[in-house]
C-alpha positions in Angstrom: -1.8 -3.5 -13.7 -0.6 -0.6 -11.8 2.0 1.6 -11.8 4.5 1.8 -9.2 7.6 4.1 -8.2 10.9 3.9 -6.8 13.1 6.5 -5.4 16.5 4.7 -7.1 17.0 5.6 -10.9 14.9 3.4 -13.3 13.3 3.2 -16.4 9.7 1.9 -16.5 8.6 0.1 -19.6 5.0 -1.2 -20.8 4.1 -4.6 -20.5 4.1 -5.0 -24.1 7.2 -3.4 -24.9 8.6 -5.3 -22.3 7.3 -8.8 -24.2 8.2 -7.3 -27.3 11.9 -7.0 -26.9 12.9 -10.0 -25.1 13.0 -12.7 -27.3 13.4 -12.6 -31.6 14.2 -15.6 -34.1 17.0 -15.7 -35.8 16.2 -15.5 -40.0 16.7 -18.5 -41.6 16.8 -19.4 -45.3 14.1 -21.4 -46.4 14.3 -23.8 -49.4 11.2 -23.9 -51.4 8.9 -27.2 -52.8 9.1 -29.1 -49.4 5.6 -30.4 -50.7 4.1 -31.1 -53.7 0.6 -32.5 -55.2 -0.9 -30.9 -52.4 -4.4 -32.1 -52.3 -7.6 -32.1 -49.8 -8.3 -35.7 -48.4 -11.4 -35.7 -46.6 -14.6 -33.5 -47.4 -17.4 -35.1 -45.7 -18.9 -33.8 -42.4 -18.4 -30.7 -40.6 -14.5 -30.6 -40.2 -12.0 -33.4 -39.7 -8.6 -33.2 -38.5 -5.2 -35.3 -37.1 -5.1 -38.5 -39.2 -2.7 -41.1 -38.9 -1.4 -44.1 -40.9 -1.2 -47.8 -40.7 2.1 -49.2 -40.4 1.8 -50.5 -44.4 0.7 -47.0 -45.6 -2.6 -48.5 -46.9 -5.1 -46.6 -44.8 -5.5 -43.3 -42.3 -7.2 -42.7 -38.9 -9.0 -40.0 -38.2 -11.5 -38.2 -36.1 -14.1 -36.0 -38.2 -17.8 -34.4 -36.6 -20.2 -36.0 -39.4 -22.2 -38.2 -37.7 -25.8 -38.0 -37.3 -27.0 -37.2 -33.8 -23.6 -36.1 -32.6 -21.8 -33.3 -33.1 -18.8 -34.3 -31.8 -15.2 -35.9 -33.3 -15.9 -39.9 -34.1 -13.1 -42.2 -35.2 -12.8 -43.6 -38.6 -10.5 -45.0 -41.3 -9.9 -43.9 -44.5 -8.7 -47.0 -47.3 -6.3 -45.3 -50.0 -7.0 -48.1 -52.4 -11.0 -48.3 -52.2 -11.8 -44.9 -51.3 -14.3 -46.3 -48.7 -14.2 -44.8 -44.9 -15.8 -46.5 -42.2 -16.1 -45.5 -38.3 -14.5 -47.6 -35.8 -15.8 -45.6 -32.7 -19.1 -46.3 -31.4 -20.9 -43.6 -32.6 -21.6 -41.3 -29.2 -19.9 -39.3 -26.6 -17.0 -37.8 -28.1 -14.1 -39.4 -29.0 -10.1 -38.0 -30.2 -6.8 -38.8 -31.1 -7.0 -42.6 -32.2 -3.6 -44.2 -33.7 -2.6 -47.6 -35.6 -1.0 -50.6 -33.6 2.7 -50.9 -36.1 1.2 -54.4 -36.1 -1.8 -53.7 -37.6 -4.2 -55.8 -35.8 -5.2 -53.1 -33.4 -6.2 -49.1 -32.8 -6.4 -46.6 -30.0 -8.4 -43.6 -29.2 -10.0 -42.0 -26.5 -13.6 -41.6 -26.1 -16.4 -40.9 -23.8 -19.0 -42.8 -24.8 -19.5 -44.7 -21.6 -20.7 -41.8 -20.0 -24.0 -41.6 -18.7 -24.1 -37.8 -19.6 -22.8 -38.5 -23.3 -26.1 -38.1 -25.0 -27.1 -35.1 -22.8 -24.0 -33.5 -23.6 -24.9 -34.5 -27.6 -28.2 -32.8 -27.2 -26.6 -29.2 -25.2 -24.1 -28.9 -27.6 -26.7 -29.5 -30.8 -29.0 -27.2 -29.2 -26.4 -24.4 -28.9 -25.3 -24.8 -32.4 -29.0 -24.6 -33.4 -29.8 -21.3 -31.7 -26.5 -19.5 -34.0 -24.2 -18.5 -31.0 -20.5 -19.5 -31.4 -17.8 -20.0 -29.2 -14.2 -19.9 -29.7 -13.1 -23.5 -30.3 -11.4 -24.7 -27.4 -10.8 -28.7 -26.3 -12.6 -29.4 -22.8 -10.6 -31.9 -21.6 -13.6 -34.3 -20.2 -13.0 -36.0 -17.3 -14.5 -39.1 -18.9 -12.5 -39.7 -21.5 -10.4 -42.7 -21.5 -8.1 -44.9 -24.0 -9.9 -47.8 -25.3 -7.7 -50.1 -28.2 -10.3 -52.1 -30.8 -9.9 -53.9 -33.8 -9.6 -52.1 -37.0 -13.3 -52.1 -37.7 -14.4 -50.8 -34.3 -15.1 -54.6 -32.9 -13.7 -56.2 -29.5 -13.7 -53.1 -28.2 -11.5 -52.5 -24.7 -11.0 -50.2 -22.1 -7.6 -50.1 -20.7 -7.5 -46.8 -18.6 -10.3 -45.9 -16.2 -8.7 -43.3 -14.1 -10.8 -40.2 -13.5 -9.7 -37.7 -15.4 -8.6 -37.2 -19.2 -6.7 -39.9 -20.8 -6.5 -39.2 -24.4 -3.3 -38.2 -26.7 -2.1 -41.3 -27.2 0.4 -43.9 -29.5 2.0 -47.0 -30.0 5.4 -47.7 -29.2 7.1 -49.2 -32.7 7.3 -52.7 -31.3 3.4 -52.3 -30.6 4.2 -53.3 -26.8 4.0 -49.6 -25.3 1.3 -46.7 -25.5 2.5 -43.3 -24.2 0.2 -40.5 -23.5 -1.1 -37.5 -21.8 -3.5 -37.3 -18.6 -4.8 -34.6 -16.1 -5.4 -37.5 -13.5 -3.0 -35.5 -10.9 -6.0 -32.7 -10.9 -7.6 -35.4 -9.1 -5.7 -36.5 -5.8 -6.5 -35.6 -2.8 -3.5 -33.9 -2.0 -4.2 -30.5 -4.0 -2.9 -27.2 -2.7 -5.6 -24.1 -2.3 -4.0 -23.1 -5.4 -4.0 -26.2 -7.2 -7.6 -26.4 -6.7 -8.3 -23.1 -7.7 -6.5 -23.7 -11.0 -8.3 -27.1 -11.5 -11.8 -25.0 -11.7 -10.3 -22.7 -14.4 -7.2 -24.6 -16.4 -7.8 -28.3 -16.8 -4.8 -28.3 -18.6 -2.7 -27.2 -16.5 -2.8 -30.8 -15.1 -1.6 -32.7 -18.2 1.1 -35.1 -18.0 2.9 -37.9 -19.9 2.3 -41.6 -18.8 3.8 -44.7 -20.1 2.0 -48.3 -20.0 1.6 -51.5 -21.1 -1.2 -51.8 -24.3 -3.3 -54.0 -21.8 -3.1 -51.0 -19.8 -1.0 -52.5 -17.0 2.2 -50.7 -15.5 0.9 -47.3 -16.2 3.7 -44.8 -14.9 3.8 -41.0 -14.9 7.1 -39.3 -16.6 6.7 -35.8 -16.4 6.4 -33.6 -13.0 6.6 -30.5 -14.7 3.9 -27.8 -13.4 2.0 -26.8 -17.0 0.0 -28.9 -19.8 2.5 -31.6 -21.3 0.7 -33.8 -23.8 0.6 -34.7 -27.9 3.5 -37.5 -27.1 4.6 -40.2 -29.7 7.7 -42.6 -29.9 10.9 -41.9 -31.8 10.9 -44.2 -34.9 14.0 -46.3 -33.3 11.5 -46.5 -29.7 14.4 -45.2 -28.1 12.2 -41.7 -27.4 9.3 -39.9 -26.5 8.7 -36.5 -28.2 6.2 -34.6 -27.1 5.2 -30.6 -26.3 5.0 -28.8 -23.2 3.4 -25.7 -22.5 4.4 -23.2 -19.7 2.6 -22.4 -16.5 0.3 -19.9 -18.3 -0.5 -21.7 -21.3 0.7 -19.6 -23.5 4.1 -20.7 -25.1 4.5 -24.2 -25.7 8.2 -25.9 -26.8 9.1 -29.6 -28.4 10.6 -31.5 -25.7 12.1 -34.7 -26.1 13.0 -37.7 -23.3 13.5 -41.3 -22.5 11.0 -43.9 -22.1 12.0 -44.1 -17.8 11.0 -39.9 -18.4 15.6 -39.0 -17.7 17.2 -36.9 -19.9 14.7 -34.4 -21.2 16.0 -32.3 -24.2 14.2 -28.9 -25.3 14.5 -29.0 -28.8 12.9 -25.8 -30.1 13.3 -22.3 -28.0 10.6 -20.4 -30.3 9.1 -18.7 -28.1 5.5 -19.5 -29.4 2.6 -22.2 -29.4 4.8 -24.8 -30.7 3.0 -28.6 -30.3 2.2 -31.4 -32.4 5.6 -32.8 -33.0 6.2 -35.8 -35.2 9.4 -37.8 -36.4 9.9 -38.5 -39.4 10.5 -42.1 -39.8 14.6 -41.5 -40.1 14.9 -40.1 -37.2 16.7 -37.3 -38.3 14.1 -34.6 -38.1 10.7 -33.6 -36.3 7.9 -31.2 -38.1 5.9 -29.8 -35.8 3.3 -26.7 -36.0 3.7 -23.5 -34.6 1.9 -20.1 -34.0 5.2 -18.2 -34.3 4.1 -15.3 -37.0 1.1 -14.7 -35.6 -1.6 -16.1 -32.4 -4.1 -18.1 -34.9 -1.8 -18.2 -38.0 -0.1 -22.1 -37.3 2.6 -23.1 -39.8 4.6 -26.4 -40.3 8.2 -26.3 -39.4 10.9 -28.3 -38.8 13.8 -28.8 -36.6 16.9 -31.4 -36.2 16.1 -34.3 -33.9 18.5 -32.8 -31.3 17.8 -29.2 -31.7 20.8 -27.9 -32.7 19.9 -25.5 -35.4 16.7 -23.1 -36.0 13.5 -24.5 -37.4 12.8 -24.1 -40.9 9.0 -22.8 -42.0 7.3 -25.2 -44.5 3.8 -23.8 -45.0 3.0 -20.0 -46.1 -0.2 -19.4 -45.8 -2.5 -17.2 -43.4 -4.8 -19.6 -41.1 -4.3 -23.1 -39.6 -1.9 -26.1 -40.8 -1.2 -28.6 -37.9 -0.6 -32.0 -36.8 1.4 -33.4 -39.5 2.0 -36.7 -39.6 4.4 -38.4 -42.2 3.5 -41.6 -44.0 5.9 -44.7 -42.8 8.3 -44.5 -45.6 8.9 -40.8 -45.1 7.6 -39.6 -48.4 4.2 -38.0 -47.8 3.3 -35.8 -45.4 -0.1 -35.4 -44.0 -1.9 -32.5 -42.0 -4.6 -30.6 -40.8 -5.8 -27.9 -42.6 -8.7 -24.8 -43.3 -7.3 -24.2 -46.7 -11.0 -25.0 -47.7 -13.5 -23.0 -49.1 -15.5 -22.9 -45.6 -12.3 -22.3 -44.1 -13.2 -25.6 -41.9 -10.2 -28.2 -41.2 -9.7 -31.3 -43.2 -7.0 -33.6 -43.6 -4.5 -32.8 -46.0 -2.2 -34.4 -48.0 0.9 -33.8 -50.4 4.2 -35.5 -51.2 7.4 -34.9 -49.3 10.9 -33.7 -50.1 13.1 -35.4 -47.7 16.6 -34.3 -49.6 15.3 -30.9 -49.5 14.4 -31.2 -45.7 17.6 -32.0 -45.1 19.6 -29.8 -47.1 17.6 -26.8 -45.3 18.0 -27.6 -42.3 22.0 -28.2 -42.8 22.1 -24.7 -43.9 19.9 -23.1 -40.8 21.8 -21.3 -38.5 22.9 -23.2 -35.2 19.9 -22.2 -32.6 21.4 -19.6 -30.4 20.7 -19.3 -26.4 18.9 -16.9 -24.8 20.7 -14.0 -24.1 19.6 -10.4 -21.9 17.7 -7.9 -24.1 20.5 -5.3 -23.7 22.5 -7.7 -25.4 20.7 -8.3 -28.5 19.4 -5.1 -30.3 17.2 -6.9 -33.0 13.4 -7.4 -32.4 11.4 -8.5 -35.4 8.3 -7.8 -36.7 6.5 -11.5 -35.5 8.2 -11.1 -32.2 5.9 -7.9 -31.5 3.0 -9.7 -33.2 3.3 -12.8 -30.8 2.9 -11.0 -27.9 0.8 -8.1 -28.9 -1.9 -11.4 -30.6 -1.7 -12.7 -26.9 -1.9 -10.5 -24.8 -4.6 -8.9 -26.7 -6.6 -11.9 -27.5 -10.1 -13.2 -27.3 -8.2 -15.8 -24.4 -7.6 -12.9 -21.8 -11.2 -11.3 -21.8 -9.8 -8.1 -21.7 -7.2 -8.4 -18.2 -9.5 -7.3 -16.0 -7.5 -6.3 -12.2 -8.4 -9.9 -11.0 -9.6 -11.9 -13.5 -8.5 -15.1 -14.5 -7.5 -12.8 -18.1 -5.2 -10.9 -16.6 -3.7 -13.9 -14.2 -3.0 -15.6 -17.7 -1.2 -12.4 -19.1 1.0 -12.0 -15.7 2.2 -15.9 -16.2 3.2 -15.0 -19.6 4.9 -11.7 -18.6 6.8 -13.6 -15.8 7.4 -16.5 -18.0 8.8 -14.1 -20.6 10.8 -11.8 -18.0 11.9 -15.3 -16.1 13.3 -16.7 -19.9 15.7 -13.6 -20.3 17.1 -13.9 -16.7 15.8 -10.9 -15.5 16.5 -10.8 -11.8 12.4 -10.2 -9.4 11.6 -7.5 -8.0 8.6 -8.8 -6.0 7.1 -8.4 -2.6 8.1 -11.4 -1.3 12.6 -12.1 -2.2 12.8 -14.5 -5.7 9.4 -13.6 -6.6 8.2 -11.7 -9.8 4.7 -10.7 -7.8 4.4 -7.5 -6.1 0.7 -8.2 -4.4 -1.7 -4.7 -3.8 -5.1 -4.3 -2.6 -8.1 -3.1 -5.0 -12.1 -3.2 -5.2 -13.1 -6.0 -7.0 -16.4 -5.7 -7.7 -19.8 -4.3 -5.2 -22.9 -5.6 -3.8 -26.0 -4.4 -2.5 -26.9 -4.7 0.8 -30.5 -5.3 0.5 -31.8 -4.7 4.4 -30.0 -1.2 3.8 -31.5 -0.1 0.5 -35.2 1.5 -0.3 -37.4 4.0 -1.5 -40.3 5.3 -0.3 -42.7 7.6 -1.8 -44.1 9.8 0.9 -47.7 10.0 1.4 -48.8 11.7 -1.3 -52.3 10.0 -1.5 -52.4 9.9 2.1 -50.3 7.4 2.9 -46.6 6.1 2.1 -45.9 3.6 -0.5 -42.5 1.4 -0.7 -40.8 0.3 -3.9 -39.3 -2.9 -4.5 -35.3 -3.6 -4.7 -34.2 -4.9 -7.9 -38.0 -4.1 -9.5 -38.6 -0.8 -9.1 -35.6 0.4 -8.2 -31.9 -0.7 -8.3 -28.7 1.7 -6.6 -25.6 1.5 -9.3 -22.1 0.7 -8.2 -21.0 4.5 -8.2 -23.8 5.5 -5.6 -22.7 7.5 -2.8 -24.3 5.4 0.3 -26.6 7.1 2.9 -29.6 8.6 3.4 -31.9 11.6 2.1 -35.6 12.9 1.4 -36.4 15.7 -1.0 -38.8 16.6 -4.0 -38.1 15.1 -7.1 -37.8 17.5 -10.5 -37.8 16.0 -13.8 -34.3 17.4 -16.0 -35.2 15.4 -19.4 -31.8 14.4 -20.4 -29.6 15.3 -17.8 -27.4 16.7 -20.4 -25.0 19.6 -20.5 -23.2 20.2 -23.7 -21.1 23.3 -24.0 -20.7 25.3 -27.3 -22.6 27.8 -29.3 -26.3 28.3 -30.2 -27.1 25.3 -32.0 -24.4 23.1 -30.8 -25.0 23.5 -26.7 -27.9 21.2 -24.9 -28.4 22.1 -21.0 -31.4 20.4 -19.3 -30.5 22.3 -16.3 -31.4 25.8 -18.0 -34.1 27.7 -15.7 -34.1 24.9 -13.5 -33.3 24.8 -9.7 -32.7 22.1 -8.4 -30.6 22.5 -5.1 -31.8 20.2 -2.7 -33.9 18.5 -4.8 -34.2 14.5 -6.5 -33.8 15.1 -10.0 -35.1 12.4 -12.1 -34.1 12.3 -16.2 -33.6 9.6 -19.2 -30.9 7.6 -20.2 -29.1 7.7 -23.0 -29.8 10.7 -25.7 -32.8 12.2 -27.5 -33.8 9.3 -30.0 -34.7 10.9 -33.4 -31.6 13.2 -34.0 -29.0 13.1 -36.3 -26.3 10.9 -36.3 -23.9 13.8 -36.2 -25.2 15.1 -33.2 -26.1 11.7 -31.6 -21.6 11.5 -31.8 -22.0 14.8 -30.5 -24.1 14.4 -27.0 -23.2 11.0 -26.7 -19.8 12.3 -25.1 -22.0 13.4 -22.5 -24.7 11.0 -21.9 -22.7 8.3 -19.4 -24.5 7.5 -16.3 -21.5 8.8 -14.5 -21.3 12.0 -16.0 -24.8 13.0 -15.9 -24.5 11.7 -11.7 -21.3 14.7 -11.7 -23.7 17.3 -13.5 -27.0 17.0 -11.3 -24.8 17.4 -8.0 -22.8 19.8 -9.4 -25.9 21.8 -9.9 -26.8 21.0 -6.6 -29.0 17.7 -6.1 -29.0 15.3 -3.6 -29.8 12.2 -6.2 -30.3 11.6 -9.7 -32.7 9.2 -10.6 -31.9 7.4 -14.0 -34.6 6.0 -16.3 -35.0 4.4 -19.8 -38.2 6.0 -21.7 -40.8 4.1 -23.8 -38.6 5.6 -27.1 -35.1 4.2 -26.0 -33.7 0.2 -26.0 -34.4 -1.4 -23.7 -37.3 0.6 -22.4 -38.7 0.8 -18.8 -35.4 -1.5 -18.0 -33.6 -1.0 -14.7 -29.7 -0.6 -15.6 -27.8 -3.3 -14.1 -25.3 -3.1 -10.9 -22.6 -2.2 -13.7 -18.9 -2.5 -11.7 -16.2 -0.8 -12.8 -12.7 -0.3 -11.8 -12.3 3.1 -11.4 -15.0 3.2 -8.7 -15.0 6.6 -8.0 -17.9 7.4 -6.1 -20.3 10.3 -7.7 -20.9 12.4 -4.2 -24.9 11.3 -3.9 -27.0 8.7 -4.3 -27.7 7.0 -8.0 -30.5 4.9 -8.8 -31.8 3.2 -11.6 -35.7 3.1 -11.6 -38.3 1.1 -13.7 -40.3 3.1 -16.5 -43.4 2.2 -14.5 -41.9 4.1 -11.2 -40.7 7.0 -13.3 -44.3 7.0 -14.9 -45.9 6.9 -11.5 -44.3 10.1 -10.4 -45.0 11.9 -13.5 -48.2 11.0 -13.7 -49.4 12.8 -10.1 -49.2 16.2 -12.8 -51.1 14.4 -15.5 -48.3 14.1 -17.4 -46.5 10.5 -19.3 -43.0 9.5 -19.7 -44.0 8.9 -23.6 -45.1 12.2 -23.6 -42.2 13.7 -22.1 -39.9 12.3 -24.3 -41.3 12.4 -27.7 -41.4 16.1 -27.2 -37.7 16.1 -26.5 -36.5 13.1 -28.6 -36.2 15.9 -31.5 -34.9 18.7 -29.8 -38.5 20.7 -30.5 -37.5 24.3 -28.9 -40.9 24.5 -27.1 -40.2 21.4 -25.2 -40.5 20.7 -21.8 -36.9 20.2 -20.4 -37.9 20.7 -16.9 -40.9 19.6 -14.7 -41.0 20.7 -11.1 -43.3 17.7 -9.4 -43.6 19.8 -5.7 -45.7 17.4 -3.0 -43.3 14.5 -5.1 -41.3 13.5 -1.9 -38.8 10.4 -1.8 -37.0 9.2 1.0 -34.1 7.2 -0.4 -31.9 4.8 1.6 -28.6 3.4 -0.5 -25.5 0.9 0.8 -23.2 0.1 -1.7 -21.0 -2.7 -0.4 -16.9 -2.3 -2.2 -15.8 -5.6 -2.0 -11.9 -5.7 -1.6 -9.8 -8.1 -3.1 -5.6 -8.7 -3.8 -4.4 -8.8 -7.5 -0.4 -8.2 -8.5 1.8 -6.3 -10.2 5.3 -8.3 -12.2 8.2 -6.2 -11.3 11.5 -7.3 -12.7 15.2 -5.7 -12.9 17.3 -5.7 -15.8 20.6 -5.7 -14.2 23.6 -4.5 -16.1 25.6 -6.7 -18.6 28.6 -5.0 -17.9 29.5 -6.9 -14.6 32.6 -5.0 -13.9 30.9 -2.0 -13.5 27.7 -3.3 -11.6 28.5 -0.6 -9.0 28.5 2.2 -10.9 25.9 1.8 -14.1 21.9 1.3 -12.9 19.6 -0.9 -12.9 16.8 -0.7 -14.8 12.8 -2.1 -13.2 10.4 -3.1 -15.4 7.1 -3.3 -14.7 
């Protein structure tokens, strides 16, 4: 973002110091042996993860990617007395978070499988696997997946939501006569704002709200309205409840909410400031464990707070990596989780036995959970409060926050989330708004009709190189047109210092007025000490400010036969500085830059082997006279509208308003 300045006294702070100080947890004490005889539960297949009981304790359901053909979650059961596990899903499309009528004679989970893509999506995803990329694990929230209920071994198998749109996230009411769960239908009506749409390409998500229906699937009813993902609902133990998470507009903090079945009377129950989701009763009542992200943005821990939110959560895991979707056994004395405690560091399920007196006796003694309060009023920040925002704004998620991107949108929502949660008063272009909009170049195009490159007749007649073969403009090229001789300047490097240490391709060279053509990158068989050295020098942009600073009216870049990816034009290559370089810059094919040299009986291999190790007797410089180019470049700046998040802190001291400053952040 950019900066901006105001003629009234302020202080501007960084984004990150900004996020850093707004919000910090109050320390809690925390009782130890909340679990013991911790031990893995499932081993086979590739992971498996978010396993739930029966209502007698006797079994688990769970989804786990082990089955043949399909790399994707299936559903199965696990039998505590026999040891044996059997799928109930059908075997394709994917399938996720299944759950156990109380009554015992049925089971949820959503799937996919009666998608006529599901097997092609099988095969895409196996294939990717197969060629060794990876991608950051993320949930795609399919459009086909819908809630089907079954018997316990996978037969009489129903559909009961068919919306488009994902239906998944689901459980049973305790009477066995309700299912609640989470849907991103709404990104589906027809009644979507430009905005709405835009976000429905990029955020799925975004779109995910609580519904309430009958198990036949009748009477299905939305409860939330909230913009931002709500979803991983269950029932309170007494059905009175729904507890579920809900993330903010950005996606980037999520808090345990808890509500009515008719969606009245929502409570926040945790204000942690983090990635907090998963929430589960246990079967008192009395408390909900949940997982959270809250010391660090891929470290989740189990906590657990009061049923009404009254006091601080209290950490029950301590251990770097992922522990999540707990789930407590119906008597309340196990406890079982997700987990990459394994040696592959891939999640299984988890389980251990459960200290309920403990549980309690902690969370008597946390401290009552405090509001939030202005930054100038609270002077502690702690040390997982920085790490929190520093491990989101800088993570893989944001790409970087590119002016424009959908990374940086994502890190403005937080920011404005953050600045909104500690009643900072906007500053924006528009009044009540956090947004203050500004004009930038967003990327280039090349505007082929005006680009080209001909060689003038030379062998008696002219000859014209292809766009995008021969030739390619980059995004700092000056537009316009010239014609000139071209003169070979090896490198195009000029490195100041002593004898030994300098490098200057220009020396005993003129070329004012003249093309200058040389090779990218470095000499290749140097040392790595002096490839550190030179490399300083050796951007495109840099070597574009040296030839017209020595007078030529275009450089002509190209890769050698010695360098990566030889003979290779460079590619369009936008950047946000876009300062233009004063004259025309071109990327050209090894077999155009070997054309030209060749008129003198001379190679481009030949060329740079001699200068690749810096021989002394080398030719740095080739005058190619009767070489003439006419060059034709039109670089088109597209503009585009990104924004800055201004905010005031105003002061606390409201009897003297008039006479202490504000302060803007930005």
């Amino acid at each position: 973002m950019k900066s901006c300045y105001f003629i009234k006294p302020l202080v501007l702070l960084s984004t990150i110091i900004l996020a850093t100080a707004l919000l910090s947890a109050v320390p809690a004490k925390e009782p130890e042996n909340f679990l013991s005889r911790v031990r893995q539960l499932t081993f086979e297949g590739r992971r498996s993860g978010e396993g739930y009981f029966s209502a007698d304790g006797s079994s688990l359901i769970f989804q786990s990617e082990r089955e043949s053909g399909n790399p994707f979650y299936q559903i199965y059961t696990l039998n505590f007395e026999t040891g044996d596990s059997e799928r109930v899903s059908p075997g394709h499309g994917k399938t996720t978070c299944a759950f156990f009528n109380p009554n015992g004679n049925r089971v949820l989970f959503g799937s996919t499988h009666h998608d006529p893509q599901a097997r092609e999506k099988q095969k895409a995803e196996i294939d990717f696997r197969a060629s060794g990329k990876q991608r950051r694990y993320s949930w795609d929230y399919d459009e086909t997946m819908d809630i089907f209920t079954a018997n316990p071994d996978g037969s009489d198998l129903r559909q009961i939501t068919t919306a488009r749109g994902y239906d998944a996230e689901a459980g049973f009411s305790p009477n066995g006569k309700k299912i609640v769960f989470s849907s991103t239908r709404s990104a589906y009506a027809d009644n979507l704002t430009k905005e709405e749409k835009k976000l429905r390409e990029i955020d799925l998500s975004y779109f995910g709200e609580i519904y309430i229906m009958n198990t036949d699937g009748s009477g299905q009813t939305r409860l939330t309205q909230t913009p931002g993902y709500d979803g991983g609902p269950f029932f309170s133990p007494d059905g009175q409840r729904i507890v579920w998470r809900r993330f903010n507009k950005s996606g980037s903090v999520a808090e345990i909410h808890t509500m009515k079945l008719d969606g009245t009377d929502v409570r926040k129950i945790t204000q942690f400031n983090s990635m907090s989701w998963a929430p589960y009763f246990h079967p008192t009542g009395e408390y909900i464990i949940f997982a959270s992200n809250k010391l660090g943005f891929s470290n989740f821990e189990l906590y657990l707070v009061d049923a009404l939110g009254q006091h601080e959560p209290i950490r029950i895991t301590k251990r770097a990596g992922f522990d999540g979707l707990p789930v407590f056994s119906p008597n309340g004395s196990q406890l079982c989780w997700t987990s990459n405690a394994t040696p592959e560091k891939q999640s299984q399920l988890f389980i251990a036995n459960w200290n309920h007196n403990g549980a309690l006796a902690a969370l008597q003694q946390s401290p009552s959970r405090n509001k939030t309060t202005l930054v100038a009023s609270s002077p502690f920040v702690t040390e997982s409060d920085i790490k929190r925002h520093v491990a989101y704004l800088a993570s893989d998620e944001l790409e970087g926050r590119r002016t424009g991107t959908e990374g940086i949108r994502k890190a403005a929502d937080y920011i404005r989330d953050e600045l909104a949660s500690a009643e900072l008063k906007p500053l924006g272009t528009e009044a009540g708004s956090f947004d203050h909009t500004f004009e930038f170049t967003g990327g280039v195009e090349l505007v082929k009709e005006n680009n080209q490159m001909i060689l003038r007749g030379h062998t008696g007649e002219d000859h014209t190189f292809a766009l995008n073969k021969d030739f390619r403009p980059l995004a700092f090229s000056a537009n316009g047109e010239i014609e000139g001789e071209v003169i070979f300047a090896g490198y195009g490097l000029t490195k100041p210092g002593k004898l030994g240490v300098r490098y200057n391709s220009y020396g005993g060279l003129n070329v004012k007025d003249k093309i200058v053509m040389v090779l990218r990158y470095v000499p290749e068989e140097i040392s790595v000490d002096r490839r550190q050295q030179l490399n300083r020098y050796a951007g495109l942009r840099y070597k574009a400010l040296i030839a017209r600073n020595n007078g030529a009216k275009a450089l002509l870049i190209v890769t050698g036969p010695n360098s990566p990816n030889a003979g290779k034009l460079a590619s369009l290559s936008f950047d946000t500085s876009m300062a233009g370089a004063g004259i025309p810059v071109i990327s050209i094919s090894g077999e155009m830059g070997n054309s030209l040299v060749e008129f003198y009986g001379k190679s481009l291999k030949e060329l740079q082997t001699s200068l690749d190790k810096e021989n002394p007797h080398a030719v740095h410089g080739l005058s190619l006279p009767g070489i003439v180019l006419n060059i034709k470049t039109h670089i088109k700046r597209i503009r585009k509208k990104d924004k800055n998040i201004i905010a005031v802190l105003p002061p606390t001291d409201q009897a003297s308003v008039a006479s202490t400053p504000e302060y803007v952040m930005l």
